[in-house]
mmCIF file as Biopython writes it, N, C-alpha, C and O atoms, coordinates in Angstrom:
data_model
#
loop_
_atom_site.group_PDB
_atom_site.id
_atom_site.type_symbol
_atom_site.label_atom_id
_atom_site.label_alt_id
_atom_site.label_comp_id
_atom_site.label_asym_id
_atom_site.label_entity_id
_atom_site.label_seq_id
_atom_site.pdbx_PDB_ins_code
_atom_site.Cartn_x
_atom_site.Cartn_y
_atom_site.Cartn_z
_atom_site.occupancy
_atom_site.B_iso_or_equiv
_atom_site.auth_seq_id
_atom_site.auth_asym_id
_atom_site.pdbx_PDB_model_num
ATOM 1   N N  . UNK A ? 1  ? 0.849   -1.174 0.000   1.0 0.0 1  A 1 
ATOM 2   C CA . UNK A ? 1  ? 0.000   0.000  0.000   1.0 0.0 1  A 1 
ATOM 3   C C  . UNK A ? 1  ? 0.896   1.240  0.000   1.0 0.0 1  A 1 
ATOM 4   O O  . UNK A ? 1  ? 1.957   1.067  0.601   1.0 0.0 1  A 1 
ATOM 5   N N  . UNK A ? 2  ? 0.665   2.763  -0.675  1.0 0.0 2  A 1 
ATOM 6   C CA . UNK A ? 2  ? 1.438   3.055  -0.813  1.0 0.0 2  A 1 
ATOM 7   C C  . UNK A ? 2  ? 0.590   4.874  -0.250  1.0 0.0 2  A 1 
ATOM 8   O O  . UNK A ? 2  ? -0.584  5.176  -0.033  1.0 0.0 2  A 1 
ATOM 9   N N  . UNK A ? 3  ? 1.666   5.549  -0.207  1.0 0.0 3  A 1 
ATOM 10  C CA . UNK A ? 3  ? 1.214   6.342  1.176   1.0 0.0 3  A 1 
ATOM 11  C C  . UNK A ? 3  ? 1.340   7.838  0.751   1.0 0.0 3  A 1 
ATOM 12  O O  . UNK A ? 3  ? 2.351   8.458  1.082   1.0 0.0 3  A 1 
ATOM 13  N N  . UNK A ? 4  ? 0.288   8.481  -0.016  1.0 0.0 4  A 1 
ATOM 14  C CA . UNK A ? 4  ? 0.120   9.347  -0.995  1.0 0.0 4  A 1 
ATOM 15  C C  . UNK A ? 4  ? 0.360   10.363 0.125   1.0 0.0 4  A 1 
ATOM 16  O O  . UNK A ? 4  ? 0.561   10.011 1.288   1.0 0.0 4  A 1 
ATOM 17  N N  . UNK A ? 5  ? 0.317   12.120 -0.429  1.0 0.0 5  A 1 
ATOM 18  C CA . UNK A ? 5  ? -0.151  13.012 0.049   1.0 0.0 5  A 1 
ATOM 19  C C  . UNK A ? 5  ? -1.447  13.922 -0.126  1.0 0.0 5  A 1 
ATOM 20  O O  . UNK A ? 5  ? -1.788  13.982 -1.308  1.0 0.0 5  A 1 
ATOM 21  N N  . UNK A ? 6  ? -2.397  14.771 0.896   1.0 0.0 6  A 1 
ATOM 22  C CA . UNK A ? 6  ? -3.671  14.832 0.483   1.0 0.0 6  A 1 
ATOM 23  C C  . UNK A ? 6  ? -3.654  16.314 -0.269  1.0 0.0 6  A 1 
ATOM 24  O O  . UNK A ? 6  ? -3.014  17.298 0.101   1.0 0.0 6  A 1 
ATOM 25  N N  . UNK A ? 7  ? -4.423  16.224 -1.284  1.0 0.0 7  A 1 
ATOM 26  C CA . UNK A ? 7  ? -4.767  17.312 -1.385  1.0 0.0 7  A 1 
ATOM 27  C C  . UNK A ? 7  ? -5.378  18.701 -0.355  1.0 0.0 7  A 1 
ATOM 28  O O  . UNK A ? 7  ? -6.438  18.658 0.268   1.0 0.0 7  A 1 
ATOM 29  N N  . UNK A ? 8  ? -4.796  19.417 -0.368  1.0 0.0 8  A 1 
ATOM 30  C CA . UNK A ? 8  ? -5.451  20.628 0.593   1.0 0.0 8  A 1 
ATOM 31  C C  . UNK A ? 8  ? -6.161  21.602 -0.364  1.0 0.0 8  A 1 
ATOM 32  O O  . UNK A ? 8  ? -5.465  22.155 -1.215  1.0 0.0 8  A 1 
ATOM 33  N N  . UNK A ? 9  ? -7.457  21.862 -0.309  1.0 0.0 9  A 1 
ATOM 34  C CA . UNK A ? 9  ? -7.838  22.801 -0.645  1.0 0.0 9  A 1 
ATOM 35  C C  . UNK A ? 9  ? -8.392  23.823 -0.200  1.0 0.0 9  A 1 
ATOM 36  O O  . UNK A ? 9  ? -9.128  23.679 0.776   1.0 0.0 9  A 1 
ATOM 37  N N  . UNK A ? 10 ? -8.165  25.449 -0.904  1.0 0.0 10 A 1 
ATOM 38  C CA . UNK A ? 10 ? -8.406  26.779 -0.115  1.0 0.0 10 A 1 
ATOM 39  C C  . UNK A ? 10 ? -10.154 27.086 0.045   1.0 0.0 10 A 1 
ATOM 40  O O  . UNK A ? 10 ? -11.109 26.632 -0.586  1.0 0.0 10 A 1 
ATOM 41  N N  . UNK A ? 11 ? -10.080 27.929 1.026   1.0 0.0 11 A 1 
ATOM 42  C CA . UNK A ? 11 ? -11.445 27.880 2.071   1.0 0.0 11 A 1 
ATOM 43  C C  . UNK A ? 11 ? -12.568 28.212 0.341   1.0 0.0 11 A 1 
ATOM 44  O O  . UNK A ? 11 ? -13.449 27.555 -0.212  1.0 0.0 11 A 1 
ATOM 45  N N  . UNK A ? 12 ? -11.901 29.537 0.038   1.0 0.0 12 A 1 
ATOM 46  C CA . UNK A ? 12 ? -12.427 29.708 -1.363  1.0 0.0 12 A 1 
ATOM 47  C C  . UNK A ? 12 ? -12.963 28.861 -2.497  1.0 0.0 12 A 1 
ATOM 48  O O  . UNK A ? 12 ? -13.779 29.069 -3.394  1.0 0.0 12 A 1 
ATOM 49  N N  . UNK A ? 13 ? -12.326 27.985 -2.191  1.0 0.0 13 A 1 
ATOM 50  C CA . UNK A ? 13 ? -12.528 26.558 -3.599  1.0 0.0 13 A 1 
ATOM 51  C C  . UNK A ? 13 ? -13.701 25.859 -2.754  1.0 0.0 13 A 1 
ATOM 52  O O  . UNK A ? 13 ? -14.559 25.649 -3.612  1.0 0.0 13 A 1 
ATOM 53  N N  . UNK A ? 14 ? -14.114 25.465 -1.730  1.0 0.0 14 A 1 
ATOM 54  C CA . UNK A ? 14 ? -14.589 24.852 -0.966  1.0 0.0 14 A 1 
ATOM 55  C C  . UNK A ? 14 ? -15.785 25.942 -0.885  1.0 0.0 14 A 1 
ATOM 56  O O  . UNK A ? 14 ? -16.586 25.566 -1.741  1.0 0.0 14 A 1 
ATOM 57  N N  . UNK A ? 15 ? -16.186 26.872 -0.394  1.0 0.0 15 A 1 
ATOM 58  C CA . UNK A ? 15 ? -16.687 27.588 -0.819  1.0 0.0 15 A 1 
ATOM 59  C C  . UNK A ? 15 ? -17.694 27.776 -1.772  1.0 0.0 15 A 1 
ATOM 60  O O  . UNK A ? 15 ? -18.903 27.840 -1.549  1.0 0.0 15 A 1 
ATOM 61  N N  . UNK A ? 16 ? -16.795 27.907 -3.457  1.0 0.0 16 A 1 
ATOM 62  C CA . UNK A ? 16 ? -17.692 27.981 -4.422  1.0 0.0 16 A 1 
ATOM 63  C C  . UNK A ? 16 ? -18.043 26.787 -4.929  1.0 0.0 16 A 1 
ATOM 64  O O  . UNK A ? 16 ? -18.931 26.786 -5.781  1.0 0.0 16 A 1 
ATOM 65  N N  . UNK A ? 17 ? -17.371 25.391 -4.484  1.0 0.0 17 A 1 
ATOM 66  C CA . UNK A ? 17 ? -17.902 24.329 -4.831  1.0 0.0 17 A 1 
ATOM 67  C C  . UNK A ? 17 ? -19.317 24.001 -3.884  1.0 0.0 17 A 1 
ATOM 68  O O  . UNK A ? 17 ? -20.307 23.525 -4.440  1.0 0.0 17 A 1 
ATOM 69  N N  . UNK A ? 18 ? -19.315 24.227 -2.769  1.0 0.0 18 A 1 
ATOM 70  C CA . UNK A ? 18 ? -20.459 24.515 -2.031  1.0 0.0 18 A 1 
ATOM 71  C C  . UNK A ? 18 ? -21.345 24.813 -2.140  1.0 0.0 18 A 1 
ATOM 72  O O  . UNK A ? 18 ? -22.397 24.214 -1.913  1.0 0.0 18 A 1 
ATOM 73  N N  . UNK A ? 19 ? -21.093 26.256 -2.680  1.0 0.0 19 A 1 
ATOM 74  C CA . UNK A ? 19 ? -22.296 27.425 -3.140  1.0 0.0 19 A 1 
ATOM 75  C C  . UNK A ? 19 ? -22.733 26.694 -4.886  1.0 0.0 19 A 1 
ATOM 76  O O  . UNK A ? 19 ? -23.774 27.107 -5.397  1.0 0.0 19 A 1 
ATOM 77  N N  . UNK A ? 20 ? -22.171 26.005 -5.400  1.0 0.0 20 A 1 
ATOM 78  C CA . UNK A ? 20 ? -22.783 25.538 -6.444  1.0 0.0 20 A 1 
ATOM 79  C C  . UNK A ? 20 ? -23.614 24.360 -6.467  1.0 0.0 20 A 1 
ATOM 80  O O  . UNK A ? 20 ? -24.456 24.202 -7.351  1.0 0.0 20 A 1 
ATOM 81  N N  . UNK A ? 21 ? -23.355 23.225 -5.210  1.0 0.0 21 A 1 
ATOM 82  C CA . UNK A ? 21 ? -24.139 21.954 -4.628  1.0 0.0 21 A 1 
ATOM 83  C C  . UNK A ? 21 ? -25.411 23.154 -4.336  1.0 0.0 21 A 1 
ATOM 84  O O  . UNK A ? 21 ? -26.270 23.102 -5.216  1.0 0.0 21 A 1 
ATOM 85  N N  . UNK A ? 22 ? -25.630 24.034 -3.443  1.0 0.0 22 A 1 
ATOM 86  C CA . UNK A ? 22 ? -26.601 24.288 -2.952  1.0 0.0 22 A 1 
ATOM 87  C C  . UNK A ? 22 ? -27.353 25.157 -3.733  1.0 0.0 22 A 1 
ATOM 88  O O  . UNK A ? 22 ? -28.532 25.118 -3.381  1.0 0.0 22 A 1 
ATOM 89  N N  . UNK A ? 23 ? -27.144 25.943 -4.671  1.0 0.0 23 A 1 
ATOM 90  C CA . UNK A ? 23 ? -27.973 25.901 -6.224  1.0 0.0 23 A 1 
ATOM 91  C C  . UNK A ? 23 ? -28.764 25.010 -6.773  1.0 0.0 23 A 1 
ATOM 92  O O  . UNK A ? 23 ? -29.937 25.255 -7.055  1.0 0.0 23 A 1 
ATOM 93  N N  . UNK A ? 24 ? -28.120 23.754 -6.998  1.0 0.0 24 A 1 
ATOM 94  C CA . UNK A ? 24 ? -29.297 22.654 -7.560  1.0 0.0 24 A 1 
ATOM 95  C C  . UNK A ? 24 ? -29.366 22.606 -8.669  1.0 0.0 24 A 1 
ATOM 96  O O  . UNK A ? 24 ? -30.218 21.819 -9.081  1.0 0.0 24 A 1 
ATOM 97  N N  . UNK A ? 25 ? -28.469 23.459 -9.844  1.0 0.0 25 A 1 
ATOM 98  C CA . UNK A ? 25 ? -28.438 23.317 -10.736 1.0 0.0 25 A 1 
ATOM 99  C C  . UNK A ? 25 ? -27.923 21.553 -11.494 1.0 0.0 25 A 1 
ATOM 100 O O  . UNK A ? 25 ? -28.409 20.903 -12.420 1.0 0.0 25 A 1 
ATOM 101 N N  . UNK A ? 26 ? -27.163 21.382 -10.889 1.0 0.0 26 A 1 
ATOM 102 C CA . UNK A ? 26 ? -26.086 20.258 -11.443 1.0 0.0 26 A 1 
ATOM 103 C C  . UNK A ? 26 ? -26.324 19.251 -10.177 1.0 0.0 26 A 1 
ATOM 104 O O  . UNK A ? 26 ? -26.686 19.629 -9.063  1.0 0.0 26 A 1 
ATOM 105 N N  . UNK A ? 27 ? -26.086 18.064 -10.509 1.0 0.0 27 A 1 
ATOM 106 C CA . UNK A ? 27 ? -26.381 17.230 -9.098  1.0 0.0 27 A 1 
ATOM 107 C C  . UNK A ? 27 ? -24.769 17.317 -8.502  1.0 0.0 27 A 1 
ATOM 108 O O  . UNK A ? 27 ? -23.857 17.867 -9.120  1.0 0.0 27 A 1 
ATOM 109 N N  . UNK A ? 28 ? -24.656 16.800 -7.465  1.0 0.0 28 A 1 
ATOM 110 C CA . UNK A ? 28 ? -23.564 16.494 -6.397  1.0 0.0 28 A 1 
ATOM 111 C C  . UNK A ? 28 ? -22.331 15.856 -7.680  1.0 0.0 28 A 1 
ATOM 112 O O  . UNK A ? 28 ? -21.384 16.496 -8.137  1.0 0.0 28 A 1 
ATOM 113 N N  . UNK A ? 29 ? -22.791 14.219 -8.079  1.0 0.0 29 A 1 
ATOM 114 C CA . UNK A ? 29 ? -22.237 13.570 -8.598  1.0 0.0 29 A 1 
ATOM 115 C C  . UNK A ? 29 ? -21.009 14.806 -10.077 1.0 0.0 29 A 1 
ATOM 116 O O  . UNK A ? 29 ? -19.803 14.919 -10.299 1.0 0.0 29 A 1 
ATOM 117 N N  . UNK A ? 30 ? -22.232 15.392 -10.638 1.0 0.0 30 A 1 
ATOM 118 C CA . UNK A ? 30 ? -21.420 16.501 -11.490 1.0 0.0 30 A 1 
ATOM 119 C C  . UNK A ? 30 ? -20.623 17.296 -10.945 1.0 0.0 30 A 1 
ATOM 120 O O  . UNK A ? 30 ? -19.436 17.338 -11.269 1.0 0.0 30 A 1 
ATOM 121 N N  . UNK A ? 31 ? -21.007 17.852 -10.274 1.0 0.0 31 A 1 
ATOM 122 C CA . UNK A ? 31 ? -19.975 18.856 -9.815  1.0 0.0 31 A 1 
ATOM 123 C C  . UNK A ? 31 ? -18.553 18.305 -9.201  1.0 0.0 31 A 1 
ATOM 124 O O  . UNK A ? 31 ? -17.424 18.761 -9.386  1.0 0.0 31 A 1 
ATOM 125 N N  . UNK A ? 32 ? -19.027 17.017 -8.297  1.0 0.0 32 A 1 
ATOM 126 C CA . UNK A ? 32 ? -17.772 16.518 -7.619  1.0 0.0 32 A 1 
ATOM 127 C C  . UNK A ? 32 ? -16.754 16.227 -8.946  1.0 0.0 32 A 1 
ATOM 128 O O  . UNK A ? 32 ? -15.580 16.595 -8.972  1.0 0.0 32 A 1 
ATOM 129 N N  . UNK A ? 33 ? -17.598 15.320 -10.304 1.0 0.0 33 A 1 
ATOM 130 C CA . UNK A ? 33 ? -16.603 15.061 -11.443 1.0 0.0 33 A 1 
ATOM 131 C C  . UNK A ? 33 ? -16.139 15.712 -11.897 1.0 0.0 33 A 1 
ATOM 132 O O  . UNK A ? 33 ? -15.017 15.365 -12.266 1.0 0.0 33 A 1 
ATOM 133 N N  . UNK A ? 34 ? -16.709 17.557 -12.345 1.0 0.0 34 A 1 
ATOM 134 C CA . UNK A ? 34 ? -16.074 18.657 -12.970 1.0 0.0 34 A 1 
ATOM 135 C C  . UNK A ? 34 ? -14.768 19.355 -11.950 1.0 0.0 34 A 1 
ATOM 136 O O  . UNK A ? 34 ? -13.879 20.084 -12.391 1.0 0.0 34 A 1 
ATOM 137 N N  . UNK A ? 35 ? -14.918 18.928 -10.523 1.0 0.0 35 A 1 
ATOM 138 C CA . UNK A ? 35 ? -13.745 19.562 -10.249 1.0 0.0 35 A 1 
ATOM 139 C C  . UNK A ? 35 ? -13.126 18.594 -9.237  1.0 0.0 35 A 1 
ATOM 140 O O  . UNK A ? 35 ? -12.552 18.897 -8.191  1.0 0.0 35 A 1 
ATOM 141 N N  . UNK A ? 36 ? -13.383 17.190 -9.818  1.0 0.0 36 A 1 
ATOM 142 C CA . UNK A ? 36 ? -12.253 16.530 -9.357  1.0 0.0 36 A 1 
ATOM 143 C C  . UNK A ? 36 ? -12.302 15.840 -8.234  1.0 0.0 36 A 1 
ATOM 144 O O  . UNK A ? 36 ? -11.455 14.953 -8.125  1.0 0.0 36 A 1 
ATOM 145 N N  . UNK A ? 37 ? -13.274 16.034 -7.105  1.0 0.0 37 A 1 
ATOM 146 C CA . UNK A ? 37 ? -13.437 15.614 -6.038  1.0 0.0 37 A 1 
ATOM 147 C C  . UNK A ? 37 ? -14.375 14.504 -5.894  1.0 0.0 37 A 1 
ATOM 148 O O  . UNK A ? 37 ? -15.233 14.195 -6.720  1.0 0.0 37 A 1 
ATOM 149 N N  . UNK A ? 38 ? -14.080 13.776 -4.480  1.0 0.0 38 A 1 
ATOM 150 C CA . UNK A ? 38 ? -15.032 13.044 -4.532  1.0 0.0 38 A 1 
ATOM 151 C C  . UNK A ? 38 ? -16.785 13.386 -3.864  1.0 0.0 38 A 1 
ATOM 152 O O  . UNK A ? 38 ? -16.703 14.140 -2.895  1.0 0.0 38 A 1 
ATOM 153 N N  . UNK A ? 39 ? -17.866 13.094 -4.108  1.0 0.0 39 A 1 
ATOM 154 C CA . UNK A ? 39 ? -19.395 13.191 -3.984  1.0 0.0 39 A 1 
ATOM 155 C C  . UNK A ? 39 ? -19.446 14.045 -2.683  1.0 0.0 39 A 1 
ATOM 156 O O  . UNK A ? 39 ? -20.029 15.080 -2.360  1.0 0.0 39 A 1 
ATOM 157 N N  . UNK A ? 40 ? -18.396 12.981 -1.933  1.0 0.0 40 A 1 
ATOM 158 C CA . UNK A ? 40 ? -18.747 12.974 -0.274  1.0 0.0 40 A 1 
ATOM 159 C C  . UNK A ? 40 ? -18.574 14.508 0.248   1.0 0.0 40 A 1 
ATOM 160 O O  . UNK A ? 40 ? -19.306 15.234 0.921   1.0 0.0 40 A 1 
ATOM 161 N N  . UNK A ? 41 ? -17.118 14.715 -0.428  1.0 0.0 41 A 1 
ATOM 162 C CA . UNK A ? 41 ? -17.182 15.595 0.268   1.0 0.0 41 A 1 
ATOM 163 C C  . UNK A ? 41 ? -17.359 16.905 -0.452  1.0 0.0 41 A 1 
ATOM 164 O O  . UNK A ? 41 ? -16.762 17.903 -0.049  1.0 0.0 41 A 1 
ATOM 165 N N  . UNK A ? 42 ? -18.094 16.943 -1.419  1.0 0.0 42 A 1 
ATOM 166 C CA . UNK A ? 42 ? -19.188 18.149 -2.416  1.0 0.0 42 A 1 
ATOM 167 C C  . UNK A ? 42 ? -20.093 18.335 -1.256  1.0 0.0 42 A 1 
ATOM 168 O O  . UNK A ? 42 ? -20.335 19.423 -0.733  1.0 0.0 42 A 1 
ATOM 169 N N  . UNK A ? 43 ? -20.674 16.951 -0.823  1.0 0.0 43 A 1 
ATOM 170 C CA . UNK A ? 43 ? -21.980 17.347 0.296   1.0 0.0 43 A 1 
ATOM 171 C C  . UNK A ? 43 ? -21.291 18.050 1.397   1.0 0.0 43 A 1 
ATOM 172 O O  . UNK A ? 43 ? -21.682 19.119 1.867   1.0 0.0 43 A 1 
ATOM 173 N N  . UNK A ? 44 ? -19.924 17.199 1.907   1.0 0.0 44 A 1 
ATOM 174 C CA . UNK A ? 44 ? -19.429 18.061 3.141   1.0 0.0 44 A 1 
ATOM 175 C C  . UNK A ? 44 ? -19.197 19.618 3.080   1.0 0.0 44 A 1 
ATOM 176 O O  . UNK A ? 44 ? -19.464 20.429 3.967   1.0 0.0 44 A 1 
ATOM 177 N N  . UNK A ? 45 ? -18.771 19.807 2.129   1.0 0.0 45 A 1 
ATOM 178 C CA . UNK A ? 45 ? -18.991 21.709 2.024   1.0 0.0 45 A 1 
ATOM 179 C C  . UNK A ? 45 ? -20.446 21.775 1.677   1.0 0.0 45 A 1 
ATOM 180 O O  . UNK A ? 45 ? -20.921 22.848 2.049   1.0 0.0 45 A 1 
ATOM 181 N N  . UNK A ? 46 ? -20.895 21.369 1.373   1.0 0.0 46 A 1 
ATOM 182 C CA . UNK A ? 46 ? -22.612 22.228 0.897   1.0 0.0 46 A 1 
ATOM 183 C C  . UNK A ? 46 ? -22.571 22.505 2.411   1.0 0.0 46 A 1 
ATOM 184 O O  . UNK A ? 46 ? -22.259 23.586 2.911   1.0 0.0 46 A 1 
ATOM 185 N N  . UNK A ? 47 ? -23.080 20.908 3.367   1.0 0.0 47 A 1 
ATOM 186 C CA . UNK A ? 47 ? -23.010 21.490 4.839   1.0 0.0 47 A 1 
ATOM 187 C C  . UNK A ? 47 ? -22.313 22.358 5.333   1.0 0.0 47 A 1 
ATOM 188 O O  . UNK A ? 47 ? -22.840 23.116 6.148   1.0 0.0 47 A 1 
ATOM 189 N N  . UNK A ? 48 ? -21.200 22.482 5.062   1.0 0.0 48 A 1 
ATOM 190 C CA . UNK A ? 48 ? -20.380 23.580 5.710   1.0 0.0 48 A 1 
ATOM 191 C C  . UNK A ? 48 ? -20.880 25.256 5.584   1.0 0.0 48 A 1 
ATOM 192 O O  . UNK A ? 48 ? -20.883 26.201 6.372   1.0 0.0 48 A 1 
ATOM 193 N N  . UNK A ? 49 ? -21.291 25.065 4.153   1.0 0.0 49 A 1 
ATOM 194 C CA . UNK A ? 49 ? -21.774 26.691 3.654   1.0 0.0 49 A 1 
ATOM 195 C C  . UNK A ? 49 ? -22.887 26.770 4.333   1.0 0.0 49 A 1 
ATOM 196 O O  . UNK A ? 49 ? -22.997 27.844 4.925   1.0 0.0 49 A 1 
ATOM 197 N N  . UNK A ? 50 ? -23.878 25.936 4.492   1.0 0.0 50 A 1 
ATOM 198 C CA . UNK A ? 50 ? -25.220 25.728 5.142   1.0 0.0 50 A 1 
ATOM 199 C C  . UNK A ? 50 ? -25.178 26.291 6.405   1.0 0.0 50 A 1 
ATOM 200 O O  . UNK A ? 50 ? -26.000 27.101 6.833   1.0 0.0 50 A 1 
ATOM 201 N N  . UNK A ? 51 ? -23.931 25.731 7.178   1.0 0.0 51 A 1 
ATOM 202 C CA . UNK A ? 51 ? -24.406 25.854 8.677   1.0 0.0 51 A 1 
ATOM 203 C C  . UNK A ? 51 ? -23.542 27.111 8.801   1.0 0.0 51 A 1 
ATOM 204 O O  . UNK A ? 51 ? -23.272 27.387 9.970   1.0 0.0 51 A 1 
ATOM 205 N N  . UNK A ? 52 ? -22.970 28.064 7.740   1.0 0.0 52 A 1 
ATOM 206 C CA . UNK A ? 52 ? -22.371 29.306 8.105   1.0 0.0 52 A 1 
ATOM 207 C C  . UNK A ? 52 ? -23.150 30.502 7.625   1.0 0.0 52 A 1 
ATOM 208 O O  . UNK A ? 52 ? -22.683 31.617 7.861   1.0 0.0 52 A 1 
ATOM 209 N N  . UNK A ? 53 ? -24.488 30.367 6.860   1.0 0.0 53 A 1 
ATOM 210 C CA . UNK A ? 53 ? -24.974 31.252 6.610   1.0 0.0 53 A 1 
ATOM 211 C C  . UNK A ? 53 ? -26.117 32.090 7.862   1.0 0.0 53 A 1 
ATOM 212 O O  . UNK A ? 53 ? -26.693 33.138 7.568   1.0 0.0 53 A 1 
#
């Protein structure tokens, strides 16, 4: 098994990937594929933007 490093991403990116889950335009699954991430955690920032507004 071999012992990668994680991506970090800025509050900003997280953010507008967020603010675009909670639009509704595009489902979760799209958006996570257009920028790379996985589903899970598209939803984990939607929540995040959610519980900061």
């Amino acid at each position: 098994m071999s012992v990668g490093k994680r991506k970090i991403y800025s509050g900003a990116f997280k953010a507008k990937v967020g603010l675009e889950a909670i639009r509704g335009v595009k489902t979760v699954n799209e958006i996570a594929q257009e920028h790379g991430v996985h589903p899970t955690q598209v939803t984990q920032w939607k929540k995040a933007v959610q519980e900061q507004a």
